[in-house]
C-alpha positions in Angstrom: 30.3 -98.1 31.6 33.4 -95.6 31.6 34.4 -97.3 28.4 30.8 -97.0 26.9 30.7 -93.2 28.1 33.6 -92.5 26.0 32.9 -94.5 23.0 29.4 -92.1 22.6 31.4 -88.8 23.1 34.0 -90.1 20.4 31.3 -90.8 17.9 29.1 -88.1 18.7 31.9 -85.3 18.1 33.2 -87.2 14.9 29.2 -86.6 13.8 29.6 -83.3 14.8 32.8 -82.8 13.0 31.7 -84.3 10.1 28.2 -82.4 9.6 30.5 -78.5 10.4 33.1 -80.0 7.5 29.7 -80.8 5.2 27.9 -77.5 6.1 31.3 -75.5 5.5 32.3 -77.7 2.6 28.4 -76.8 1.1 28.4 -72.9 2.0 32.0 -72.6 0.0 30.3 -74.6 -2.7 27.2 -72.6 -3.2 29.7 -69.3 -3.0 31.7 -70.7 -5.6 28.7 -70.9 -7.9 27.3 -67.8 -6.8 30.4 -65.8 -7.8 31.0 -67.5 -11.4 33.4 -65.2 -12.9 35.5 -62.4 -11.3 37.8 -59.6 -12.7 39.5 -57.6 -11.0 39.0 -53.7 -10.6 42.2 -51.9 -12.2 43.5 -48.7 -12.1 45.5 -47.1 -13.8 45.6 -45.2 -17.7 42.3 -45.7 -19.2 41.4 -45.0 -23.2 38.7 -44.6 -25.5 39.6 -45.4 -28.9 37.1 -45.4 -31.8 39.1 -47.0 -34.4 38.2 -47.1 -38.2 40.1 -48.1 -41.6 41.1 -45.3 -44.3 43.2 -44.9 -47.1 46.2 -42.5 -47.4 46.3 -39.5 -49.3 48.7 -36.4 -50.2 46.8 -33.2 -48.9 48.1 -31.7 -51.7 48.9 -32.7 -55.3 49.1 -31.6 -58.6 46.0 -32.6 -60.7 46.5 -34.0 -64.4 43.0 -33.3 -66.3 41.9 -34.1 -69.5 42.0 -30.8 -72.3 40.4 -27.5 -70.8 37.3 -26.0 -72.8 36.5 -29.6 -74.2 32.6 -27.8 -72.9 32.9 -24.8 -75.0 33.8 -26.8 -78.2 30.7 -28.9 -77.6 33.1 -32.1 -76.6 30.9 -33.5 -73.8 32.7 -37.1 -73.5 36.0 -38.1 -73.8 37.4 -41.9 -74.0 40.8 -42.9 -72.9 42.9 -44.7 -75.4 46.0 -45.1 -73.3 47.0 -45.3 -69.6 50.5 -45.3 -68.1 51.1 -47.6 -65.3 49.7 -46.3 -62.0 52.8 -45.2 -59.6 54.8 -44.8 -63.0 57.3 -42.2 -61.5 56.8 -39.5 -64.2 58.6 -36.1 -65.4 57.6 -32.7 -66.9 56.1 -33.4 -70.3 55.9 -37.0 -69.8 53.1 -38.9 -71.8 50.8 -39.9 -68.7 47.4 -40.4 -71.1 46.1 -40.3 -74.7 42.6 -39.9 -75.4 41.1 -41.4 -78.8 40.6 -39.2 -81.4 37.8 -41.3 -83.4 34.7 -39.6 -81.7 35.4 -36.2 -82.1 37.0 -36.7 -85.7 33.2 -35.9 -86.8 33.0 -33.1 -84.8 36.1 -31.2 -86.1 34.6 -32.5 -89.7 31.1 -30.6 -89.0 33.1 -27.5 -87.5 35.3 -27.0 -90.7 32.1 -27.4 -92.9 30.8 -25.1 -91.2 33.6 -22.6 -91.9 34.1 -23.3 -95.2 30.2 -22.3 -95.5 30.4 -19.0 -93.5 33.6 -18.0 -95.6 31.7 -18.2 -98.8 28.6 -16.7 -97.6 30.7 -13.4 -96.4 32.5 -13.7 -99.5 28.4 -13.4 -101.3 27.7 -11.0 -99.0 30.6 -8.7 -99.8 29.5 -9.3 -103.8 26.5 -8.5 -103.4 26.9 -5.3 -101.5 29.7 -4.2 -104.0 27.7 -4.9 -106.9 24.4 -3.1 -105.3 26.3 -0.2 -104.5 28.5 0.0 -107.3 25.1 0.0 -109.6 23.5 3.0 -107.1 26.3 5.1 -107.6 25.7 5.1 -111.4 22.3 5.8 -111.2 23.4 8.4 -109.1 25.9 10.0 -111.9 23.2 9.5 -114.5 20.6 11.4 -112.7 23.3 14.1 -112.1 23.9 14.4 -115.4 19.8 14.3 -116.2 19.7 16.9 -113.3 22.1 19.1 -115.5 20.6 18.7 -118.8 17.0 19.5 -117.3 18.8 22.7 -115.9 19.8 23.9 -119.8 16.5 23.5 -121.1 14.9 25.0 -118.1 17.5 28.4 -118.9 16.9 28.2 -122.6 13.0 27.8 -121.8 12.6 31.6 -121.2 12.3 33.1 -124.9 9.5 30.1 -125.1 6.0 30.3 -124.2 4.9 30.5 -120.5 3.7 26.8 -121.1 6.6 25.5 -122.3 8.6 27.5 -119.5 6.4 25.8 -116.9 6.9 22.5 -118.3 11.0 23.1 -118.0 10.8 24.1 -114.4 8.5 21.0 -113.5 11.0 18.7 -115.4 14.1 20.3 -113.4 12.3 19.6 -109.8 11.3 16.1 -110.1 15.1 15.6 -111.8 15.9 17.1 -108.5 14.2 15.2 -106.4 15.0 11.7 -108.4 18.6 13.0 -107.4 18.1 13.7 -103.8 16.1 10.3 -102.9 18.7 7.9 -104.9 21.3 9.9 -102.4 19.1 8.9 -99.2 18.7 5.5 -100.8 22.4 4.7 -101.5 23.3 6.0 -97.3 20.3 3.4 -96.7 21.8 0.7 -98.6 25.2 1.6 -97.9 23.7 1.0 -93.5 22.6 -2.6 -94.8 25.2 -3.6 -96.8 27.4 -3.4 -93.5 25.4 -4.5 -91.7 24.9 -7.7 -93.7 28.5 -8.3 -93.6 28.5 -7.5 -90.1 26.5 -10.4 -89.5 28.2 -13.0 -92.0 31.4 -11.7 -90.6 30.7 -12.1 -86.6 29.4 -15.9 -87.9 32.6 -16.6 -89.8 34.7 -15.4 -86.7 32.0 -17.8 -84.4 32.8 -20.9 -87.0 36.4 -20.1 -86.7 36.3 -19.6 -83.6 34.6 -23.1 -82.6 37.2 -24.9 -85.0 40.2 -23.7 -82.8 39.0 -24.7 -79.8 38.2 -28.1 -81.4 41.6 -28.0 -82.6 43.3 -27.3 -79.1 40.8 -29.8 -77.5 42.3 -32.1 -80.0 45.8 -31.2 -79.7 45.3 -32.0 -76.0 43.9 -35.4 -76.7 48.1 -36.5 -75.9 47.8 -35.7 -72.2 51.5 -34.9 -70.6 52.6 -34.2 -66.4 52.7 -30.8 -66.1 55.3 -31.5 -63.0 57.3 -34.0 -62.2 56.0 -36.7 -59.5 53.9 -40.4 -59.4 51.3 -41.0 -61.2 47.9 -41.9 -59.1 44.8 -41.9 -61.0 41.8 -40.6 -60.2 38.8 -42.8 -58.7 35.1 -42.4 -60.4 31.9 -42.3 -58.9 31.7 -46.0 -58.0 35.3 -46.0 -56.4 36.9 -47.7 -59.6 40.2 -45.8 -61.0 40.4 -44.8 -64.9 41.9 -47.4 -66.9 41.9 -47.6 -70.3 38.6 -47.6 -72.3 36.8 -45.5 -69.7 34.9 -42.4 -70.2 35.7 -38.6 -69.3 33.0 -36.4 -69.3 33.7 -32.0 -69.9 32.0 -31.6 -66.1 34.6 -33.3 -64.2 37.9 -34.1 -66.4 40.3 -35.4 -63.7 42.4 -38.1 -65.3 45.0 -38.5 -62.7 47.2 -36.5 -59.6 50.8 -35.9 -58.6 50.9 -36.2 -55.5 53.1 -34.4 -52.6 54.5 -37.8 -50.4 55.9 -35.5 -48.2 52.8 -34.4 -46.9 50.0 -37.0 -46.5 46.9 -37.9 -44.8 44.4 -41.1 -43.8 40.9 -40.0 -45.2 38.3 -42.3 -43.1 34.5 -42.4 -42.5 33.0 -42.9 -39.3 29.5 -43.7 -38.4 27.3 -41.3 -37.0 26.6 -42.8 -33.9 30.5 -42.7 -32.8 31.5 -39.0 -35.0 29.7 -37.4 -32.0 33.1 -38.6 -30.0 35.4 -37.6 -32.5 36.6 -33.5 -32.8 39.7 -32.0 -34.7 42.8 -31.9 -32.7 42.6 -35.4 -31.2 45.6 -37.7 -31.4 45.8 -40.9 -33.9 47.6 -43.5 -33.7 47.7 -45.1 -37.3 48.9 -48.4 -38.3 49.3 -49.6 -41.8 47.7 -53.0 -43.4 50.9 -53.3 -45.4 53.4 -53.1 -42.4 51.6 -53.9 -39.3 55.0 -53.3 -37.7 54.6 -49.7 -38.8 53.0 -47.3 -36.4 52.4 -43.6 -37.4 51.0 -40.7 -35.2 48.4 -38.4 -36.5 46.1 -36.0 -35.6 42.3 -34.8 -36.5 42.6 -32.7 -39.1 38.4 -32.0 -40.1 35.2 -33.9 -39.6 32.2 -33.3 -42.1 29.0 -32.1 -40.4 26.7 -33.5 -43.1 26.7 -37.6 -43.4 26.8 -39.2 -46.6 26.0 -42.8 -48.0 28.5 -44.9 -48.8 28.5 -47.5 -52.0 27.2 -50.9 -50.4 26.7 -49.5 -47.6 23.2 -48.4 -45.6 24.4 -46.7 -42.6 25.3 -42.6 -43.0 28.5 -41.8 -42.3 30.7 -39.2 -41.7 34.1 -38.5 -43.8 37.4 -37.5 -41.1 40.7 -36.7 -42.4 43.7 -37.7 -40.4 46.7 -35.9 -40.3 50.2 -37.9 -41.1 52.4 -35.8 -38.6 55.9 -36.7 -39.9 56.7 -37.7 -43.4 57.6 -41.3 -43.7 59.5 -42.6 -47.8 57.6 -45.7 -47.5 54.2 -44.1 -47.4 51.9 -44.4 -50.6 49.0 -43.1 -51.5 45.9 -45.5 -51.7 47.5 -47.8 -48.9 44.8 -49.0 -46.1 45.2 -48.1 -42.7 44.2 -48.4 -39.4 43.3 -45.4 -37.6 42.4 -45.5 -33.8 41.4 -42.1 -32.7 41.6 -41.1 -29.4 38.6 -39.6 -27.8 39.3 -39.5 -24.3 41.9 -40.4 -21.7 42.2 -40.6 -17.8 45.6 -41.8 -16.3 44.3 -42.1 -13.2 41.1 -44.0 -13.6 39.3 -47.0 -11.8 37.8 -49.2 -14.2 36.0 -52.6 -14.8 34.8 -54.2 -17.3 31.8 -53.8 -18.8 30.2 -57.2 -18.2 30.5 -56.7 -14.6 28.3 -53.4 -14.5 24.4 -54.3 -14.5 21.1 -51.9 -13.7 18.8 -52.7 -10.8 15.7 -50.2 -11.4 17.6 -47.6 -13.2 20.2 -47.5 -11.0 24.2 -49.0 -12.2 25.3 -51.7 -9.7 28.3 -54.3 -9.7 28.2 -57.4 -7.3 31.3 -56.5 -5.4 33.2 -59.5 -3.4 34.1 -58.5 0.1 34.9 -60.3 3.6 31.6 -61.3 4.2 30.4 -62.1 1.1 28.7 -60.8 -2.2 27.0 -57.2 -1.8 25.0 -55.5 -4.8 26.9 -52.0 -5.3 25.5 -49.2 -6.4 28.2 -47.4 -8.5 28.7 -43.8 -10.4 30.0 -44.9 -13.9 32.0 -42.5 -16.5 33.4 -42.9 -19.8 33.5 -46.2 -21.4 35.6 -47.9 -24.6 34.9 -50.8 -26.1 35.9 -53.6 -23.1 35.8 -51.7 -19.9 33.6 -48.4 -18.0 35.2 -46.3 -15.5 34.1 -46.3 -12.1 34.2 -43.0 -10.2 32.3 -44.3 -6.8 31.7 -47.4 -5.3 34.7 -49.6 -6.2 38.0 -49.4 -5.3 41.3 -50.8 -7.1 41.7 -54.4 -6.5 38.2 -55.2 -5.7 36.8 -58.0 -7.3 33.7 -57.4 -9.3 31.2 -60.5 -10.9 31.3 -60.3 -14.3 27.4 -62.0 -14.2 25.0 -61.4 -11.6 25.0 -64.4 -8.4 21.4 -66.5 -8.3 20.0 -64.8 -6.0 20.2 -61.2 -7.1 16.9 -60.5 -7.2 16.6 -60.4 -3.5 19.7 -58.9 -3.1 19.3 -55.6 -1.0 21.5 -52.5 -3.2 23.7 -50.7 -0.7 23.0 -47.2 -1.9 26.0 -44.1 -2.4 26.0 -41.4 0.0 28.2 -37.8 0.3 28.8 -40.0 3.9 28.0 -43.2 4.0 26.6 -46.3 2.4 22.6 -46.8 2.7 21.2 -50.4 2.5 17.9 -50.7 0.8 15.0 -53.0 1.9 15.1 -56.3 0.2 11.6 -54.9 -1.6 13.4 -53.7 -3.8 12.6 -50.2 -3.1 15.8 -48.1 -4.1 14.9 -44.6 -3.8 16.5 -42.2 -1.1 15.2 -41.2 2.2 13.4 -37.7 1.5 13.1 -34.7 3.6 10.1 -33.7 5.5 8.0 -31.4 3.2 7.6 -27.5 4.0 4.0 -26.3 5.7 2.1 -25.5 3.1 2.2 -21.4 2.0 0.1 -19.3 4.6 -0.1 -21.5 7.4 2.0 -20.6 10.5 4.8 -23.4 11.7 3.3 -25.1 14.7 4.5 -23.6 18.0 7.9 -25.2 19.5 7.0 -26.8 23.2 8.0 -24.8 25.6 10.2 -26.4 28.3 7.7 -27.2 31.0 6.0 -29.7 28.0 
């Protein structure tokens, strides 16, 4: 019976044993795939970085342009024959460009035609007026001399008849009066015949004029560096640079720019939902596609305030120019690079990542690992980058956060942040805080306290 007595203890603890191993073994299971993944809360230097690519640029340069006053002489488009190499390392006088002559041959035809005709119509002009008043001033001296020879008769009249006296004096005014209007009339035509030659000469000097500048426009057509420097040509209004067969127009007669290495910048465009992050002053850090080795510093140097649309591209955007701070030799204009602009920066920050932070009705909670389990966390967030959010209440360093909430979240009761201490709320899901007692309505008295007899 002893023997019995024992053998039942023995197999009744191994059942025991065996069912605490299987209920433990379970419970560690189901908290194993409640957790799923889980990162660690860091601390420590935390970024945010909006990062964009650019192209470099000289802030300042020496601009080659096509011949000035190419407008004025009525030269609206301009084709380029010729192009040096772009980066061609160039010096004062150089040939950089030559324009072709071809189309605006016709022009400078019309323009000399059109000289050729004001010259001989100022040369008319000053015939005719010479002629005209060459022929008034005779009639002039002939009716001087009619004047004179009325005047004899006239004295010679007065041993005559009173008729024939009165006939003399009559023939010596209107003599005099012939005299006096051809006077008035020559001063009259003397007014016009300047005035005519005013005119033909003011269109000669217009003609003349307009063939000069064709001329110069022309004689600019051979387009040299007025500096010394490296040739970087100009981009159009679809982003392509000149080349060869391409069109200038009088408006906007940039051919090409010598740029200042020495002093360069990464011009960049941001989108507008991350330019409200970005202000002048901020640091850089730029990188370049061409030497990813390479790493540059840079600052904010201007950000637009009105977005524009880029080519093949829908989304405005918002052009930023970055600062090179130190001159670097192996620095060209037009190379891409990378520009991560720094926005913000705690070094002494708690942070997790992103994943790991989740709403439960409007509020931010994490699912926070502690001794006893999994606990829904109500956390105060901050800044955020692209991978992680900083956490300024409700996780510490080294806790471990789910980066996915557990199963049974839903029931999961929030433990709430307090100036004091952590408040749990009901599994209802009812998250709000505890609220004050309301003050008695305006008028009415505040019951009286008890007194201490009750």
């Amino acid at each position: 019976m002893a023997f019995l007595r024992s053998r039942r203890v023995f197999v009744g603890a191994a059942i025991l044993l065996l069912g605490v191993s299987a209920t433990w073994a379970f419970a560690r299971t189901h908290r194993a795939n409640d957790a799923g993944l889980v990162a660690v809360a860091k601390h420590g230097d935390f970024k945010v970085l909006v990062t964009t690519s650019g192209e470099l640029r000289a802030r300042k340069f020496v601009q080659i342009t096509a011949p000035q006053g190419a407008m004025q002489a009525q030269i609206y488009q301009m084709k380029i024959a010729t192009l040096v190499p772009e980066g061609t390392l160039v010096k004062q006088g150089d040939v950089v460009a030559t324009l072709d002559r071809s189309a605006v041959a016709p022009k400078l035809a019309d323009v000399t035609l059109a000289v050729q005709k004001a010259q001989a119509a100022y040369q008319q002009a000053m015939l005719d007026s010479t002629l005209t008043l060459a022929k008034a001033r005779e009639d002039i001296r002939s009716q001087e001399l009619a004047l004179e020879q009325k005047k004899i008769i006239k004295e010679q009249s007065i041993y005559e008849a009173p008729s024939i006296q009165r006939q003399a004096e009559i023939d010596y005014e209107q003599a005099d009066r012939t005299l006096a209007e051809s006077k008035v009339n020559y001063k009259t035509q003397t007014l016009q015949a300047e005035a005519k030659m005013s005119e033909v000469d003011a269109d000669l000097s217009r003609q003349k004029n307009q063939l000069d500048m064709v001329q110069q426009v022309m004689a600019g057509f051979t387009i040299t560096a007025p500096s010394p420097g490296m040739v970087i040509y100009i981009k159009q209004w679809d982003g392509k640079k000149l080349t060869a067969g391409a069109t200038i127009n009088a408006y906007d007669n940039g051919v090409a720019t010598l740029p200042d290495l020495t002093q360069m910048e990464s011009v960049t465009y941001i989108n507008e939902i991350d330019v409200r992050k970005v202000a002048v002053g901020q640091p850089v850090t730029i990188s370049l596609d061409a030497d990813p080795s390479k790493t540059l510093v840079g600052t904010v140097a201007s950000v637009a305030n009105v977005g524009e649309q880029r080519p093949n591209s829908d989304a405005k955007v918002f052009e930023v120019h970055v600062n090179v701070d130190k001159a670097d030799t192996a620095l060209r204009p037009g190379m891409t690079t990378g520009n991560a602009i720094r926005t913000f920066e705690d070094k002494n920050a708690t942070y997790v990542p992103i994943e790991a932070v989740s709403s439960d009705s409007g509020i931010a909670v994490v699912y926070k690992q502690t001794g006893t389990g999994i606990v829904k966390q109500e956390v105060e967030t901050g800044d955020m980058n692209d991978d992680d959010v900083i956490i300024a209440r409700g996780v510490d360093a080294g806790d471990g956060v789910l980066l996915s909430p557990p199963t049974n979240h839903a029931s999961m009761r929030v433990v709430r942040l307090t100036a004091t201490k952590p408040v749990v709320a009901p599994a209802n899901g009812d998250t709000t805080l505890p609220q004050k007692p309301a003050p008695p309505p305006p008028g009415r008295a505040k019951p009286p306290a008890k007194s201490a007899r009750g």
